[in-house]
C-alpha positions as CSV (number, residue, x, y, z in Angstrom):
1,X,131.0,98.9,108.2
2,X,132.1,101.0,105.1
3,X,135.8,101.5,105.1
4,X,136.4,103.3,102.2
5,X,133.7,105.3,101.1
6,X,135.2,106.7,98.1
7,X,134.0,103.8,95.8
8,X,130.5,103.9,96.6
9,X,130.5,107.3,96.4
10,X,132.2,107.1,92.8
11,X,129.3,104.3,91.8
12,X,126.8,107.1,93.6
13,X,128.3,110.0,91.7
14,X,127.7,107.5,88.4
15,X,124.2,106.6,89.4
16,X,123.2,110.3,89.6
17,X,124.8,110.9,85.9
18,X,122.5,107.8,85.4
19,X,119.7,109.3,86.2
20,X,119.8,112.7,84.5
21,X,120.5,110.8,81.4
22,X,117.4,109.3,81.7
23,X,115.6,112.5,81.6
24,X,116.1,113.3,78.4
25,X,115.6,109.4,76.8
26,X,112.6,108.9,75.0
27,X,112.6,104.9,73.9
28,X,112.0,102.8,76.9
29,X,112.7,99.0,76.7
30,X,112.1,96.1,79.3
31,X,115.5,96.7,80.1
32,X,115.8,100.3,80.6
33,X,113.2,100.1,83.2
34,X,114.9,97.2,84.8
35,X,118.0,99.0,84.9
36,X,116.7,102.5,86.2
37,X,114.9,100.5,88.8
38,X,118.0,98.6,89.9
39,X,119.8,101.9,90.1
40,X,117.3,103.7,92.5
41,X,117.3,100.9,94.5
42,X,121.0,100.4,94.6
43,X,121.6,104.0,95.1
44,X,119.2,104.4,98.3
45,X,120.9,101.2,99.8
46,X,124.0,102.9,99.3
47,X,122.9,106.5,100.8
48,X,121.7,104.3,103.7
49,X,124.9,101.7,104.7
50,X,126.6,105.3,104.1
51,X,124.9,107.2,106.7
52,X,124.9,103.9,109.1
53,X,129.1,104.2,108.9
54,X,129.1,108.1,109.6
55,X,130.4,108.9,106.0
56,X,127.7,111.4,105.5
57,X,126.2,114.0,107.5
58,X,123.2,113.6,109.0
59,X,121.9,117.0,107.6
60,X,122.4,115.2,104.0
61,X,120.6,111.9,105.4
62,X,117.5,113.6,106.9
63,X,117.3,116.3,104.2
64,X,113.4,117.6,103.9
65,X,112.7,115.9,100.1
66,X,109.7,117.2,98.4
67,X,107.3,114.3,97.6
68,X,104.0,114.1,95.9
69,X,101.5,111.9,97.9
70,X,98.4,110.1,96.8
71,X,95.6,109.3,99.6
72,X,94.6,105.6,99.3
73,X,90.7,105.6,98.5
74,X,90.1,103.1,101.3
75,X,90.9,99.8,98.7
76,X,92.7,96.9,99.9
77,X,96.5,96.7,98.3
78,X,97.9,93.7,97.7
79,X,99.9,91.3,95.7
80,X,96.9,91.3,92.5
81,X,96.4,94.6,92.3
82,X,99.3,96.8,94.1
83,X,100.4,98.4,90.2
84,X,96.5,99.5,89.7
85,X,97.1,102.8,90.9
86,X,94.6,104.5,89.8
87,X,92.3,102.8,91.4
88,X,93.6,102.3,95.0
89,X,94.8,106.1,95.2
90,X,93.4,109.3,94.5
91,X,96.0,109.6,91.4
92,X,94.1,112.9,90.4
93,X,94.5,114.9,94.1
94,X,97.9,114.5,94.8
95,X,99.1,116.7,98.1
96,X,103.0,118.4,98.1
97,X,104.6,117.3,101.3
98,X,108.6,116.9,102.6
99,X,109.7,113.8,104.2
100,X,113.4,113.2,105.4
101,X,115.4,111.9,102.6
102,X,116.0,108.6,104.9
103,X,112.3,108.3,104.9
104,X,112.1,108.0,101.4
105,X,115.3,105.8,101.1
106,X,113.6,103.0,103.8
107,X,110.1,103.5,101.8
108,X,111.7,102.6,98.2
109,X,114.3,100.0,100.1
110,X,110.8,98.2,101.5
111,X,108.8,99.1,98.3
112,X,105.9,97.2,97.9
113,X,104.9,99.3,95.0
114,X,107.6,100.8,92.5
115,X,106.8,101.9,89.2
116,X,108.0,105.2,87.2
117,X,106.1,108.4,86.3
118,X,105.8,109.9,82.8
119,X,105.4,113.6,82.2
120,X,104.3,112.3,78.6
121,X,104.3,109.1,76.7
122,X,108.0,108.9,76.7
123,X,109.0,111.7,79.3
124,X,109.9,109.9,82.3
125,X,109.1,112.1,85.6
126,X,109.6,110.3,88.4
127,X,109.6,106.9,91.4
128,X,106.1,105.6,93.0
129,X,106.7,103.5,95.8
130,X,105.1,103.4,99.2
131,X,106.2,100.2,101.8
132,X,104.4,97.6,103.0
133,X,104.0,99.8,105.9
134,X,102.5,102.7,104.6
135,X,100.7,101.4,101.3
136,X,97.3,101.4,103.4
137,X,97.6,105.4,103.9
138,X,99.3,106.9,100.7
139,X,101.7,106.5,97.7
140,X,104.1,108.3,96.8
141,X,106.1,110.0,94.3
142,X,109.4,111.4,93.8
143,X,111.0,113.7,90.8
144,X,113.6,112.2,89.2
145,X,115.0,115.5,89.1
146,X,114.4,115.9,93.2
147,X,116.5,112.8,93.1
148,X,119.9,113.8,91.5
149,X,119.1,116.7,93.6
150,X,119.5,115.1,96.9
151,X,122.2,112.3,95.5
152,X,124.7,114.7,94.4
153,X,125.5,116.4,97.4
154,X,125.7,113.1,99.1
155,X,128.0,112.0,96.4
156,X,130.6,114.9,96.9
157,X,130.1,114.4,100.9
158,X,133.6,114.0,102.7
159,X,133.8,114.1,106.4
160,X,137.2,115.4,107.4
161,X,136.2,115.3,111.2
162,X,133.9,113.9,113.3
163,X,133.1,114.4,117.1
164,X,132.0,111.3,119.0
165,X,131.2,110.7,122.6
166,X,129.9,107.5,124.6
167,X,126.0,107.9,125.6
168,X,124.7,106.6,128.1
169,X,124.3,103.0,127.0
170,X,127.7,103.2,127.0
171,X,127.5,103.0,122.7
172,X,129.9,105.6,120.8
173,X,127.3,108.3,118.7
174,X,128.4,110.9,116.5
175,X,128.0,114.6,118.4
176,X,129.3,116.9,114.9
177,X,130.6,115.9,111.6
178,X,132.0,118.3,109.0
C-alpha cells in the first residue's frame, strides 16, 4: 500500500515532462529507446499501484483513451516473429477505438509486443503493445501525445476525501472520492 503518494506522483509528473520531450527529439540511440521504454512501463505500474491504494479517482483510472488497433491477419504471434508487424496485423487498416486507460496500463504492463511508432524517420508517434492475451485479436497503438494527456491529470490528482463503506464480503470499497 502507497502511503505517500506525493513521490510517485513527482516521478509521474517527471515522466510526463519525459515524454513530451521526446516528441520533439530527432536522434534515437539504443539507449533512448531503452529509456523511453522503461519510462512507459514504469509510469503505467505506477498509475496502476496508485489507483489499487485509492490515491486516484477512478474516473482518472478508467478514463476512455483513444487507441489505434490493428486486426491480426490470422498469423500465429510468438516469440520469433512477435516485432514483424507488418506481417501479423493489418498495419495499413488501422480502426479508432477508446479503451479504459486501466486497460491499456494492464495491456503495456503484460506486453508481449512493445515497440514505438514514427510519424517520420525520426518523428516518434507513439507505444505498440498488445498482451499475451489479446495479441491473437489485435495490436495496438497509443499517441505519445494521448499519453501525457491522460498522465498529467493523474499527476496533479489529490484526493482530499474519500467515502468508504464495507460490502458485503465484509471488504472496505471506496463509494466517492474527490
Amino acid at each position: 500500500m502507497i502511503s505517500d503518494s506525493q513521490y510517485w506522483k513527482n516521478d509521474l509528473q517527471k515522466d510526463v515532462a519525459f515524454f513530451h520531450d521526446k516528441l520533439y527529439q530527432t536522434t534515437w540511440r539504443d539507449a533512448s529507446f531503452a529509456a523511453l521504454e522503461k519510462r512507459v512501463m514504469l509510469s503505467c505500474y505506477i498509475v496502476r499501484k496508485l489507483a489499487e491504494a485509492n490515491k486516484i479517482t477512478k474516473d482518472l483510472y478508467e478514463h476512455p483513451v483513444k487507441l489505434y488497433a490493428y486486426k491480426n491477419k490470422g498469423e500465429t504471434v510468438d516469440l520469433l516473429n512477435w516485432h514483424k508487424v507488418e506481417d501479423l496485423y493489418e498495419t495499413e487498416r488501422p480502426q479508432e477505438i477508446t479503451k479504459p486507460f486501466s486497460y491499456v496500463i494492464n495491456q503495456i504492463i503484460h506486453s508481449y509486443t512493445f515497440m514505438f511508432a514514427f510519424e517520420s524517420k525520426n518523428k516518434i508517434d507513439g507505444v505498440i503493445f498488445n498482451s499475451d492475451r489479446s495479441k491473437k485479436k489485435e495490436l495496438y497503438m497509443l499517441k505519445i501525445s494521448e499519453l501525457i494527456d491522460v498522465l498529467s491529470p493523474i499527476a496533479q490528482c489529490y484526493i482530499g476525501r474519500t467515502i468508504m463503506e464495507r460490502n458485503s464480503n465484509g471488504e472496505m470499497v471506496v463509494v466517492h472520492s474527490e
